[in-house]
N, C-alpha and C positions, 0 to 999 in steps of 0.2 A: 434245563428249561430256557425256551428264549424270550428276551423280554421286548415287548414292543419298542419300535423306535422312538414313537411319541413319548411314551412311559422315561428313557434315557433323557429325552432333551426338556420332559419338564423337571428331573431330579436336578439337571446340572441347572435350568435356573432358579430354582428356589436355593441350591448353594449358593449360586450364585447374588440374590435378594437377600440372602441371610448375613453372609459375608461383608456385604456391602454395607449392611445396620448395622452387625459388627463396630467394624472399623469406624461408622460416623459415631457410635456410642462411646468406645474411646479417645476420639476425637475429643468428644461434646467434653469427659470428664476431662481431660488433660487443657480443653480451654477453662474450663468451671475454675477447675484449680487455681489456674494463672487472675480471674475476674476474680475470682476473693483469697489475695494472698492472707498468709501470715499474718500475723500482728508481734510484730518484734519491739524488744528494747535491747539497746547495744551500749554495754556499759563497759568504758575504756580508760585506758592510762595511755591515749594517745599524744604522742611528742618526746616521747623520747626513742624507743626502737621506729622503725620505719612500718613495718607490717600492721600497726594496726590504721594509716591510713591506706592501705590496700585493702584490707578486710572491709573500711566503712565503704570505699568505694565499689566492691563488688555488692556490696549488700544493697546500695542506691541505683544501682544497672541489674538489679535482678526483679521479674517483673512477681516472682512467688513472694520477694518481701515487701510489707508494709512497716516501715521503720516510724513507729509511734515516737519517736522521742532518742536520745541520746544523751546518756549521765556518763560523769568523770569519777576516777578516783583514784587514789596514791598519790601521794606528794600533793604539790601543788593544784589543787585540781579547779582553781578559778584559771589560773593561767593556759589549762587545760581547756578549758571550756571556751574561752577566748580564741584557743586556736579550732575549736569546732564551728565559733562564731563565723570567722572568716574563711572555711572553707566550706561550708555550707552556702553561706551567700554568695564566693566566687564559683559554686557549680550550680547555682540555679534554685538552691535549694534550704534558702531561708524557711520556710514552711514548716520545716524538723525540728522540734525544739529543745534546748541544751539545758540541761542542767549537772549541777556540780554537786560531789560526791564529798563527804568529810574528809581535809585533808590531813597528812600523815606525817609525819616526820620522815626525811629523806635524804641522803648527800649524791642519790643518783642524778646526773646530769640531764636536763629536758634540752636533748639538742636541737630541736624548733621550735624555740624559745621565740629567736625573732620576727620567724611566722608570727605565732600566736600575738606579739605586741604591737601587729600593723591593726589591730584591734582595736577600739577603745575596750577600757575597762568598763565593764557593769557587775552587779551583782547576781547571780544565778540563785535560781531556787534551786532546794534541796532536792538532789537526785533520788536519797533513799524514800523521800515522801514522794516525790513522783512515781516510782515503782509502784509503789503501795497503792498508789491513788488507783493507776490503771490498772493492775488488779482487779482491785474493788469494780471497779467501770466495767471491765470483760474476763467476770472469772471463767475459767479454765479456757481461754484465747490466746493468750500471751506468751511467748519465748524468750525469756530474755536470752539474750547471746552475754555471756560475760567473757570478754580478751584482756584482762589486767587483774593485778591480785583483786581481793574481795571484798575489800572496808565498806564501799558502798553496799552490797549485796549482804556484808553480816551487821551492818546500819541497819537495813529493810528490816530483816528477820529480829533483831533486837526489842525494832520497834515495834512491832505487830504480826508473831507469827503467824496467825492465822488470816491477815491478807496478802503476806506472804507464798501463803500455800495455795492461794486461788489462783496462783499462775498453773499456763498449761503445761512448762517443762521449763530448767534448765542447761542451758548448752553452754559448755564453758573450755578455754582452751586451758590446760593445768595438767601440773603430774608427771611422773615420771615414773611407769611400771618396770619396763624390763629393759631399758637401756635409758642412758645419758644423754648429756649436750657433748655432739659430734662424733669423730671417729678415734682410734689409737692408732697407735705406730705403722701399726700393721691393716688397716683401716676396715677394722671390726668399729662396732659402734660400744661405747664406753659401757659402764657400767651403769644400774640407775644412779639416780643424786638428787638431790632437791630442787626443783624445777622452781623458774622465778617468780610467777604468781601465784603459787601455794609457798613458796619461802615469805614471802614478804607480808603473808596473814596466814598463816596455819589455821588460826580460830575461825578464819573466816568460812575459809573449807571445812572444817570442823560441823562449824552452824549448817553450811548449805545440805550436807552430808546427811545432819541428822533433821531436816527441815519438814521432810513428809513430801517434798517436789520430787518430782523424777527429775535424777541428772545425769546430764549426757556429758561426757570426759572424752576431749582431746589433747592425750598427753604427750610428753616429748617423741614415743615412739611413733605416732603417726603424724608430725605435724613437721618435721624438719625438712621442709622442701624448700631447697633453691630456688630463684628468679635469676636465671644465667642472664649471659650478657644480650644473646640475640632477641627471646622473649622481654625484656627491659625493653631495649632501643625498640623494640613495636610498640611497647605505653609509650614511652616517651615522644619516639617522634610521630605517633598520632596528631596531635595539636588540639586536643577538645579543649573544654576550659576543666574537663573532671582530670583528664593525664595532664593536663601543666600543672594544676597543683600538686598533682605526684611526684610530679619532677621538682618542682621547688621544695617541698618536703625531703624528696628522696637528699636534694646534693645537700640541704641541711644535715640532713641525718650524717653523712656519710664525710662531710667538714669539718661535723664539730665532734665525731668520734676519734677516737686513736685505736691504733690495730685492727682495726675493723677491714672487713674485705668488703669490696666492693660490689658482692655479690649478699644480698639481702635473704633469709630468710622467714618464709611466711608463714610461722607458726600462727597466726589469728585469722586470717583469711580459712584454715580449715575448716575452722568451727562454723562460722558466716556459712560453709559448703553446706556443712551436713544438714543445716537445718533446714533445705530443700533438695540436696542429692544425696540422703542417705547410704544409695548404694555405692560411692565413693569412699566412704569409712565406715564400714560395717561394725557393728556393736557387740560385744559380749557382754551379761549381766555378772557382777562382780564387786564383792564387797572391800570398798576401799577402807584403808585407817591410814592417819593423817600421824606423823609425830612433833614435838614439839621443835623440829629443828625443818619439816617444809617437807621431809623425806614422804610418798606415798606409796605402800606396801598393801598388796593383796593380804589379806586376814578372814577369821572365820565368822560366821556367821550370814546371814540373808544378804542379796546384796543390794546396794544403796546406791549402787551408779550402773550405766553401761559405758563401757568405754574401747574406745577404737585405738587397736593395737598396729593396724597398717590401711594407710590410704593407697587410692590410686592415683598416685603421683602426677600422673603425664597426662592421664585425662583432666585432673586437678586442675592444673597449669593450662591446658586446652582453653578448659569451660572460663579460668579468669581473664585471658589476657582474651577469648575473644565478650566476652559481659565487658570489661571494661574498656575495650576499642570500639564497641557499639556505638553509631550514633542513631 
């Protein structure tokens, strides 16, 4: 049968008008998105590794997060706080507000130390009541990002599990499933081990574990990604006032360490990814158990986390270094 001409050319513009709403419908939603990000808290042991001022800074160059606030925690975490004091105010971004996290007993070295003391000293309120608070203020809104062990986060839960649970998820970089820190001889990647921020509070991870949140786990397998030399020297000789503090941070980090390579990596900046590019570390659900010595081993029963086994690396690194050359 043949079909009119007319009949042809008005099918191909209605694909064509349909198409078109299409495309501006997902437009509309991928801008919707971006006008009401997240509502995040970013709870760190920033100053001593290097990565977690990467992580805060991708998180402030991303337009899906709204970073309500920033708590310390491990060791010293006034001194901590002090050094968020001053780089928040040298990127523009005094408005964020710091609070400190119960500190711990520690002999790890805080190598941007003398960042943190171009500072004056003040007293920070309590980060685990800040959590709680915002909670309370936007139940099931909230993200916390946790990139350092967990004394602030098993503070919160201590104090009040059930404003606790009114968050809407946690994302936390921790653990170690099915491989280790770095490679062997043969440059296979090590065995698992006890990763640093579930070593340095097991009960912490413990509490989060059994809290009733959903949590999201970025552990040593998918979070050991380099910052080579060439991706570096583009932060750094950027010149904003967000990559000079990186640079001053970074040559801290990398002065007051020993054996250290001068090649950093970003195991906290992953977690900061996921909580707007999921498809970058894809999830598995998976019951974790935690031992008294930080080791974390798959076990039986329901499971209590999701957690990403492998990132995409190169897109990773794509999406940071250009969020944080953005001006």
């Amino acid at each position: 049968m043949k079909i009119p001409r007319v009949l042809v050319v008005l099918c191909a513009l209605l694909f064509a008008v349909f198409g078109s709403l299409a495309a501006r419908a997902q437009a509309s939603d991928a801008d919707k998105a971006i006008s009401t990000p997240q509502l995040v808290i970013i709870d760190t042991d920033i100053g001593d590794d290097i990565d977690d001022a990467f992580a805060l800074a991708l998180a402030l160059k991303s337009p899906e997060l709204r970073v309500l606030g920033v708590t310390t925690t491990f060791g010293n975490t006034e001194m901590r706080a002090r050094l968020l004091d001053r780089y928040l105010k040298d990127v523009g971004r005094s408005d964020i507000p710091v609070f400190a996290g119960p500190p711990s007993k520690t002999d790890n070295l805080m190598t941007q130390a003398a960042y943190a003391k171009q500072t004056p000293e003040k007293k920070h309120q309590g980060g685990a009541e800040f959590i709680l608070r915002e909670a309370r203020e936007h139940p099931g809104e909230i993200t916390l990002i946790g990139i350092g062990p967990l004394f602030t986060v098993q503070a919160a839960i201590e104090h009040d599990p059930a404003a606790f649970k009114k968050l809407k998820r946690v994302v936390i970089m921790g653990g170690s499933i099915e491989r280790g820190y770095g490679v062997d001889a043969q440059g296979m990647p090590n065995p698992p081990q006890p990763e640093w921020n579930i070593l340095c509070d097991p009960a912490g991870a413990k509490a989060l574990l059994a809290s009733g949140v959903p949590v999201f786990m970025m552990p040593l397998d998918s979070t050991q990604v380099p910052l080579d030399a060439g991706k570096r020297d583009a932060i750094f000789a950027h010149g904003s006032p967000l990559t000079d503090q990186l640079t001053l941070l970074y040559h801290e980090w990398i002065g007051n360490t020993s054996n250290r390579s001068p090649t950093p990596t970003l195991f906290d900046p992953v977690a900061v990814t996921f909580t707007f590019r999921p498809d970058l570390c894809p999830t598995k659900p998976m019951h974790i158990e935690v031992d008294g010595k930080g080791l974390t081993t798959l076990g039986p029963g329901d499971p209590n986390a999701r957690v990403c086994l492998q990132s995409d690396e190169k897109s990773f690194l794509d999406l940071l270094v250009k969020r944080i050359t953005a001006d």
